[in-house]
C-alpha positions in Angstrom: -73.8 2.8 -9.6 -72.8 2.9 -5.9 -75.2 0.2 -3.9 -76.5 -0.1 -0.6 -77.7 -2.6 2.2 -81.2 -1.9 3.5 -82.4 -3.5 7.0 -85.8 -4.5 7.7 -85.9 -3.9 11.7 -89.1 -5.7 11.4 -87.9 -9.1 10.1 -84.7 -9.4 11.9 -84.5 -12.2 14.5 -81.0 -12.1 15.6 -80.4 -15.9 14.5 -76.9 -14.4 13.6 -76.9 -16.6 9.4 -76.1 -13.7 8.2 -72.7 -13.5 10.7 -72.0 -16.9 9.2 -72.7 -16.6 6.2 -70.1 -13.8 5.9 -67.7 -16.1 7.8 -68.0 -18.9 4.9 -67.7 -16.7 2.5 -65.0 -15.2 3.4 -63.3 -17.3 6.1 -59.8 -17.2 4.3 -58.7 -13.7 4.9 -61.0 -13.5 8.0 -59.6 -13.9 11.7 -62.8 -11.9 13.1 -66.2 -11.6 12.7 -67.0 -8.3 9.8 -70.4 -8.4 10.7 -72.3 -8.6 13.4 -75.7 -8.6 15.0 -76.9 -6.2 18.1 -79.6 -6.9 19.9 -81.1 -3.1 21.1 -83.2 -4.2 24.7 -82.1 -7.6 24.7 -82.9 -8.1 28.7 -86.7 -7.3 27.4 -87.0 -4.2 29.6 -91.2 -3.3 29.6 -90.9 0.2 28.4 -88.8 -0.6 25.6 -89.0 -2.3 22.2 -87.3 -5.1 20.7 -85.1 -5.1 17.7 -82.0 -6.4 16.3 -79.4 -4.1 13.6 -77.4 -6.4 11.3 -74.5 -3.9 10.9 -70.8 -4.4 9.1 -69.5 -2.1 7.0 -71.6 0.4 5.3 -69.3 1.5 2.3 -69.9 5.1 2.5 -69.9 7.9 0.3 -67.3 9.7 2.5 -65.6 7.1 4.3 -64.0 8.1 7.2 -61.5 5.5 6.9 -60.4 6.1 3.9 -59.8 9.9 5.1 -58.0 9.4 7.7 -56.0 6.0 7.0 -52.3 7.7 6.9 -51.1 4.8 5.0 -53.5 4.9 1.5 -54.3 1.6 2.2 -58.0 1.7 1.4 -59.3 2.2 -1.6 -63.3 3.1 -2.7 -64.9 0.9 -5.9 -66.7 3.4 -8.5 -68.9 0.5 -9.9 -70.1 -0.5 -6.9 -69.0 2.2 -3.9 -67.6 -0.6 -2.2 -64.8 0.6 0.3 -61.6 -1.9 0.2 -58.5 -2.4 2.3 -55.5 -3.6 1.2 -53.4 -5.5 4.1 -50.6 -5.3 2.4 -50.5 -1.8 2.6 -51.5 -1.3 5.9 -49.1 -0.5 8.9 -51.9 -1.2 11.5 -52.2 2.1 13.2 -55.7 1.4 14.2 -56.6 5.4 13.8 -59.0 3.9 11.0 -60.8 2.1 13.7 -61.2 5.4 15.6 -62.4 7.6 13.2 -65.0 5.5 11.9 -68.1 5.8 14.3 -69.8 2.2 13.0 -66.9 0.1 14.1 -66.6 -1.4 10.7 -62.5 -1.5 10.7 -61.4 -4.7 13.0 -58.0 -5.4 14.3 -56.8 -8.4 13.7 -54.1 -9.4 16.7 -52.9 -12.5 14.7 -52.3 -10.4 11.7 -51.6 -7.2 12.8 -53.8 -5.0 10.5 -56.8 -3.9 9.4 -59.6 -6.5 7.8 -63.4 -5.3 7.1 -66.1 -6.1 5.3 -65.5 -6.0 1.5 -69.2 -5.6 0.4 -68.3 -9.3 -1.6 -67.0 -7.3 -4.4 -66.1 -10.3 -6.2 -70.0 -11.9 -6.1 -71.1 -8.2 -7.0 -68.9 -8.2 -10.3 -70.7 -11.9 -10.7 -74.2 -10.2 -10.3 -74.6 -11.8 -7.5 -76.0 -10.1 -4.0 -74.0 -10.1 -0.9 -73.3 -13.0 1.3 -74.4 -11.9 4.2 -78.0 -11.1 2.0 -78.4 -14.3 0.2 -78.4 -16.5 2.9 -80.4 -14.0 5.2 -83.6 -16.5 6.0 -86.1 -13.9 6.8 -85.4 -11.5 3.9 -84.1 -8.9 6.6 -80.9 -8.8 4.1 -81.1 -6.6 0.8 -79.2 -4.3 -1.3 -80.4 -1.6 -3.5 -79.3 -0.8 -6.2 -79.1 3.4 -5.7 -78.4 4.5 -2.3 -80.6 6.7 -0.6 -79.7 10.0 0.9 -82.4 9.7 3.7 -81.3 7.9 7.0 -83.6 7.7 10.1 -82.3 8.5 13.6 -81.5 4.9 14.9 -80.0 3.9 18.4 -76.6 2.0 17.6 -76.3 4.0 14.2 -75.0 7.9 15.2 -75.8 10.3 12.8 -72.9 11.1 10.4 -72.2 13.4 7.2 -70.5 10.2 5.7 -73.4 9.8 3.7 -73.1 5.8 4.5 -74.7 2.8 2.1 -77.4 1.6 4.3 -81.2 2.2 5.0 -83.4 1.4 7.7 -87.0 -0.6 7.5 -88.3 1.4 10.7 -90.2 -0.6 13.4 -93.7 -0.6 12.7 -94.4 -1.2 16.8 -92.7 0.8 18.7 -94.8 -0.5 21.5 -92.6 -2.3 24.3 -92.9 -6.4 24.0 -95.7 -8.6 25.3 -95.1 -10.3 28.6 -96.5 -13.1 30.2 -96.0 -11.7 33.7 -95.7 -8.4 35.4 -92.8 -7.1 36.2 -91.7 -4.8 39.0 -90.5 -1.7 36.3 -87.8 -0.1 39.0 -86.4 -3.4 40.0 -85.9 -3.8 36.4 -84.3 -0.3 35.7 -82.0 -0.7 38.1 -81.0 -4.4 37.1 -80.8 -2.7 32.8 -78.6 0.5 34.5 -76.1 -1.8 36.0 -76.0 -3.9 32.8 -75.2 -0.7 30.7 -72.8 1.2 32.5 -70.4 -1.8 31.5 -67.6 -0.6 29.8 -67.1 -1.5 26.2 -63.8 0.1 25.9 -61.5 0.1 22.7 -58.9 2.1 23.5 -57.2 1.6 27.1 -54.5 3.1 28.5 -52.1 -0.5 29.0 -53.0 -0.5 24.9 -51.7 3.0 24.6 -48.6 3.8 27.1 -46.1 4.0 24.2 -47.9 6.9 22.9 -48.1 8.4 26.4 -44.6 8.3 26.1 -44.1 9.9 22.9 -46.4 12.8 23.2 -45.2 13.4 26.6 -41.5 13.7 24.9 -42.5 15.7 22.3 -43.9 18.3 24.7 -40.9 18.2 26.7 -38.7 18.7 23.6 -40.4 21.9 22.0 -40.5 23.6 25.6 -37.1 23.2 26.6 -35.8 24.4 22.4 -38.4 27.0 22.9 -37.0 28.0 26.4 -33.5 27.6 25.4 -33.7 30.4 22.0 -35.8 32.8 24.5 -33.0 32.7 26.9 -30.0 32.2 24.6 -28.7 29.1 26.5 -27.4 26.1 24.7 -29.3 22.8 24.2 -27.1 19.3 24.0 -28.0 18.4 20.1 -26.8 14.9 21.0 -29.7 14.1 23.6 -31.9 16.3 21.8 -31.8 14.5 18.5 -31.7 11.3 20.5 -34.8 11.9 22.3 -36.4 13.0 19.3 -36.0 9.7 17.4 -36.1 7.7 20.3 -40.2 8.9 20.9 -40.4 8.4 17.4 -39.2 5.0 17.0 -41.1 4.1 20.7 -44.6 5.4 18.7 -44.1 3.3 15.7 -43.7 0.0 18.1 -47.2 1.0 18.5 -48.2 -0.3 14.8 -49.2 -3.7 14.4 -46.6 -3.2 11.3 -43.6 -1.1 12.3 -41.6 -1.4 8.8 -44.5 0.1 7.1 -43.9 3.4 9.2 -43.0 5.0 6.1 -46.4 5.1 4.9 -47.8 7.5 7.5 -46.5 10.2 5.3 -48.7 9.5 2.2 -52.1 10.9 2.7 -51.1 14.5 3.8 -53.7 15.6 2.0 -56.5 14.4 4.4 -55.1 12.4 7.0 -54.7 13.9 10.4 -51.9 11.2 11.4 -49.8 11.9 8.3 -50.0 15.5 8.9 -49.0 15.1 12.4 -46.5 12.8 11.5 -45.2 15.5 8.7 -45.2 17.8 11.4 -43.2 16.3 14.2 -40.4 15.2 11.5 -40.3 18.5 10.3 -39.9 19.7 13.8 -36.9 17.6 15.1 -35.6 18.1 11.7 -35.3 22.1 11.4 -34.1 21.6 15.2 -31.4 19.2 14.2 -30.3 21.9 11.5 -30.4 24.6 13.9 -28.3 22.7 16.9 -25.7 21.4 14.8 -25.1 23.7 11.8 -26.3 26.9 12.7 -26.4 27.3 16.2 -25.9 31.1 15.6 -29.3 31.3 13.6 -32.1 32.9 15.4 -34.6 32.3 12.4 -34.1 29.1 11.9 -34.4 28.8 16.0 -37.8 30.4 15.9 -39.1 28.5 12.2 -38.4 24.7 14.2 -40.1 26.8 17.7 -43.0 27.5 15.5 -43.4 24.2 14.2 -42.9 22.4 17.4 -46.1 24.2 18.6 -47.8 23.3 15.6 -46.9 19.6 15.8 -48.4 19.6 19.2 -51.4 20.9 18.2 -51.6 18.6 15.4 -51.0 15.7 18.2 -54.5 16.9 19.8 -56.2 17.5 16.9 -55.9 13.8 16.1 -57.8 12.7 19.4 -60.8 15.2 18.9 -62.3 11.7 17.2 -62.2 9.5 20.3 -62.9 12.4 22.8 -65.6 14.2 24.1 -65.6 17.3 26.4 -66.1 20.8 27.0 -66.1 23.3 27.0 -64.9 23.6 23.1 -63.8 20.1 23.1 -60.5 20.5 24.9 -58.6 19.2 27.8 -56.2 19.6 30.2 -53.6 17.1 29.4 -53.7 18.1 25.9 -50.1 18.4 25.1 -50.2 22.0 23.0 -51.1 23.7 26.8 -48.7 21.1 28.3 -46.1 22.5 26.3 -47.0 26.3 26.8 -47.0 25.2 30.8 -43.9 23.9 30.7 -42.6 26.9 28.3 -43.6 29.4 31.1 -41.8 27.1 34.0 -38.4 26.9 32.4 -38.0 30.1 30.4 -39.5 31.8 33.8 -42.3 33.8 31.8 -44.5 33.5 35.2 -47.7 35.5 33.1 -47.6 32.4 30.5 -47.1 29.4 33.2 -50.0 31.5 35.5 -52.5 31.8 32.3 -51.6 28.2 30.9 -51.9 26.9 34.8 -54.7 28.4 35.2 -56.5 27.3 32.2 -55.3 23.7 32.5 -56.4 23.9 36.0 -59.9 24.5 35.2 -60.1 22.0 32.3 -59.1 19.0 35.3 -61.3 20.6 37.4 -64.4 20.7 35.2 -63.6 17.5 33.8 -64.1 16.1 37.4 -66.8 17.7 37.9 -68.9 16.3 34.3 -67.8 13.2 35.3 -69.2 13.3 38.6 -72.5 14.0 36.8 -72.2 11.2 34.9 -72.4 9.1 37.7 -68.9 8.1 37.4 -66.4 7.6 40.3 -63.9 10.2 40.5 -60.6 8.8 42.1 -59.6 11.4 44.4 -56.1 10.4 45.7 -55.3 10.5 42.1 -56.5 13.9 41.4 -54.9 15.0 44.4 -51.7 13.9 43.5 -51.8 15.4 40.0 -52.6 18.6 41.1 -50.0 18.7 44.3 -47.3 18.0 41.2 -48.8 19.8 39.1 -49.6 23.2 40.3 -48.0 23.1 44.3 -45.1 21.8 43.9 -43.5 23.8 41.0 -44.5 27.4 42.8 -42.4 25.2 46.2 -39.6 24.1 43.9 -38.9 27.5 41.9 -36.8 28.7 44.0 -34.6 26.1 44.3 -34.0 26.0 40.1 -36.4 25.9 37.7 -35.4 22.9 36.5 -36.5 20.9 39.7 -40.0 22.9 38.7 -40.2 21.9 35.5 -39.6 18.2 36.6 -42.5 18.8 38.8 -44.6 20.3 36.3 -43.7 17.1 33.8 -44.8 14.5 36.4 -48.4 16.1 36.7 -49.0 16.3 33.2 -47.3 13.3 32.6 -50.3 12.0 35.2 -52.6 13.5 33.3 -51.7 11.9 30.8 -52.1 8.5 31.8 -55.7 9.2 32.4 -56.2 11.3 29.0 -55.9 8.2 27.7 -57.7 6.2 30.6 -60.6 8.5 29.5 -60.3 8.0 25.2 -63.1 5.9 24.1 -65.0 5.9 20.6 -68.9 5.8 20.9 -69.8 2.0 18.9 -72.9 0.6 18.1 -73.5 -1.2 21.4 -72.5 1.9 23.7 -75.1 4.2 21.0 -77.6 2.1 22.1 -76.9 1.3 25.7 -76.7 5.5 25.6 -79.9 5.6 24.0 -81.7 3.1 26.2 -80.7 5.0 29.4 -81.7 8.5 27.5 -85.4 7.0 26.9 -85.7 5.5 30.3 -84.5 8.4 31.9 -86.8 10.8 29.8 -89.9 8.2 30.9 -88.5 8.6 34.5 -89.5 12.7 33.6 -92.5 12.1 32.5 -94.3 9.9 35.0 
């Protein structure tokens, strides 16, 4: 029967044994810590309690990981619901470490896959409890042995349908700590505001170019094969094709293993990176058929069109984990309205480049505007730039070729880009709580 940790919020002291405990155990096939230990209001702010969450990985019903891992390389326990990864198996993508929203999946940089907690299968099979739990000192440790279905809302833990292995003790005090002096409560907010609006990024955009590359390609490709059937002009196969695998081969330099590229194609059946994967070879496959066998073939021509636009979207479906915005979730760099942009430019369907221009041009523009509402700094010389290539220059450049348009058009998005990914970031358990820290304060701020 599938177990489950349990965390006593009340007996938790942050000493960290349980960090190192986890460590011994498992210090062989560890490079990282699995486990660790957030302290939720560790500056002591006087409206605000005290409390520590032991958190690793929670085994869950419906792992996320396991979902979305392209390469099969986890695997779920049905004695015990534990949720295993086999290195060997893994090609290091890292869209595991996305997808899961309690940063249980780590990294490793000197091995170049994926390690997590393993739940200490082995001491489980013995009868024995958990590592981490044995050698709590407090008791704050403990497994049970059915998992409960009820979770409470808990800064640092979002709430999921992955139905994870872990319940909360809830604070019996919810009352702020005891202090010895007063303290000045704004002079303290504004010292906790400037501690929380540090970034604790985990995806960055020097992490990411090569993929900046690759979907920037790809939109390029489907446009100009798309453009090319609609006008019946000829495409060169040979820097078509070349292109193609080029991206291809640039995105798989990506993976902390780039022979085990092959495996991105074996979870189709859940994985959003295999399907897009799937997708993008079928793409640059029908479009290899097409240019060099049948150039004649105007179904075939449209079948690889359709699929290019459906390998775009299958690109931005696969960031809708690590991104945020509205309205409806999308974004103006997205590369399915990058492609229809671009479409519009070069085939010179000036209703399709207004409405996708248009559209785009509202997305960048709201997008500045919620972050400005954030309290973020929007970088204006930037967004100046990526709008002058963007949407100026092509209507200037048009009539001297549309080519020198669509180059235009390419640079701005290819901007936009650049800070798409500038702007990815997945919510972990110290940014839930930092978030949920400045939502209390702020709703405090209301009320008095």
């Amino acid at each position: 029967m599938a177990r489950g940790f349990v965390v006593d919020l009340n007996r938790c002291t942050g000493c960290q044994a349980c960090v190192v405990a986890c460590w011994m155990e498992n210090r062989e096939r560890q490079s990282l810590n699995w486990r660790k230990v957030h302290a939720y209001n560790a500056f002591r702010h006087p409206r605000l309690p005290v409390f520590h969450l032991s958190l690793a990985c929670h085994h869950c019903e419906r792992p996320a990981c396991l979902a979305q891992c392209p390469a099969k390389a986890y695997a779920k326990d049905p004695a015990t619901g534990a949720v295993i990864i086999d290195p060997d198996r893994c090609m290091g993508c890292r869209y595991c470490t996305w997808a899961c929203p309690h940063d249980a999946p780590k990294f490793s940089d000197s091995r170049r896959t994926i390690e997590k907690c393993t739940f200490c299968l082995e001491r489980l099979k013995d009868g024995l409890e958990p590592a981490c739990v044995a050698r709590c000192p407090v008791e704050a440790l403990s497994i049970e042995a059915e998992r409960s279905d009820v979770t409470i809302p808990m800064p640092g833990f979002p709430e999921t349908d992955l139905k994870p292995g872990i319940r909360f003790v809830p604070l019996r005090r919810q009352e702020p700590p005891e202090l010895t002096a007063p303290v000045p409560v704004s002079a303290v907010t504004r010292f906790l505001y400037q501690v929380l609006d540090v970034p604790d990024r985990k995806i960055t955009l020097r992490g990411e170019w090569t993929l900046v590359i690759f979907t920037t390609v790809l939109s390029i490709l489907v446009a100009w094969f798309a453009a090319a059937g609609m006008s019946g002009s000829s495409v060169n196969p040979w820097v078509f094709l070349a292109s193609g695998v080029g991206a291809m081969a640039l995105s798989a330099w990506h993976l902390g293993q780039p022979l085990r590229a092959w495996r991105a194609l074996l979870n189709l059946r859940s994985s959003r990176l295999s399907r897009e994967i799937a997708l993008v070879m079928a793409f640059l496959g029908l479009a290899a058929i097409q240019l060099f066998c049948l150039p004649t073939s105007r179904m075939l021509a449209l079948a690889a069109t359709v699929m290019g636009f459906a390998c775009l979207f299958s690109v931005d479906r696969i960031y809708w984990v690590a991104f945020r915005t509205g309205p409806w979730n999308l974004h103006s760099a997205h590369v399915f309205l990058n492609g229809l942009y671009l479409l519009g430019w070069l085939s010179s369907l000036w209703w399709l480049a207004g409405i996708a221009g248009v559209f785009k041009l509202l997305l960048y523009l709201h997008r500045k505007r919620s972050f400005m509402g954030y309290g973020l700094k929007p970088r204006w010389a930037l967004s100046a730039i990526r709008l002058l290539l963007g949407f100026v220059a092509p209507a200037l450049l048009e009539p001297l070729g549309p080519s020198l348009a669509a180059c235009s058009v390419v640079a701005g998005d290819l901007l936009d880009r650049c800070e798409f990914y500038a702007e990815l970031d997945i919510i972990t358990p110290p940014q839930h709580m930092r978030l949920g820290m400045k939502e209390r304060l702020n709703r405090d701020a209301e009320v008095t």
